[in-house]
N, C-alpha and C positions, 0 to 999 in steps of 0.2 A: 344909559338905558333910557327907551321913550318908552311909555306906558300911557295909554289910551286912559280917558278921566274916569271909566267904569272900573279900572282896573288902578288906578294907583294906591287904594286902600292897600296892597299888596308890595309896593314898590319897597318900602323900607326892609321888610323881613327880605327880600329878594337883595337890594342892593348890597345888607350887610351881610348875609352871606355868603357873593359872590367878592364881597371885601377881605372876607375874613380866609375865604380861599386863597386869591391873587396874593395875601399877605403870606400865606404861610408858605407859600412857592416862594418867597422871594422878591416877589415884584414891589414898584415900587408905583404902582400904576394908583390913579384914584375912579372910583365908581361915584358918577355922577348920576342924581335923576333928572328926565328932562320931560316936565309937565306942558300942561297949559299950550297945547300945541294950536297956534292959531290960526295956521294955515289948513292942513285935512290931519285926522289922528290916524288916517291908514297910511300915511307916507310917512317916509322919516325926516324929520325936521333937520335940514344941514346945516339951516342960519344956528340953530339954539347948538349944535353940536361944535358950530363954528367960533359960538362963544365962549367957549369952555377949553377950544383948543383939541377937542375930542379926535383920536386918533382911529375909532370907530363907534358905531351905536349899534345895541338889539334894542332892535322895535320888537316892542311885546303887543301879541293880543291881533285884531284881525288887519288885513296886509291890502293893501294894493300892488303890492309886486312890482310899482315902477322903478325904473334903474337909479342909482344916484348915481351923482358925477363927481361930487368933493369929496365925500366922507365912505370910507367902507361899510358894511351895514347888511347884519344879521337877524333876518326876521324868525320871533320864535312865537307859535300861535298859542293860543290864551287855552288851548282845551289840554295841554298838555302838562300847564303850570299849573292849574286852579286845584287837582287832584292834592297835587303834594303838599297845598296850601293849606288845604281846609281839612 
């Protein structure tokens, strides 16, 4: 999960949720967050995804929409999380 630095006050309740789901299906998968993006925070970071071994990321929060070429990649926009957050 990449989350834009305006929005990672949100990332924990978000990641372990989406942990506690993947676990109770079954899975054996880990949710990682991926902060501090140094390059642009509307692209999804593939190096930091690349570190982790990440077999995909949701970019949270506002998008540039360009294509990735390494990592598959789920943008999900900020105006539709913030509701069920707050």
């Amino acid at each position: 999960m990449q989350f834009p630095d305006d929005m990672l006050h949100d990332s924990p309740l978000v990641a372990d949720a989406l942990q506690t789901e993947l676990t109770a299906a079954g899975s054996k998968a880990k949710v990682y967050v991926l902060a501090d993006t140094s390059y642009n925070p509307l692209s999804v970071d593939e190096v930091a995804a690349a570190h982790v071994n990440a077999d995909c990321v949701v970019h949270y929060g506002y998008a540039s929409l360009n294509p990735v070429s390494r990592t598959p990649a789920m943008d999900h926009f900020s105006w539709f999380l913030q509701p069920a957050l707050h």
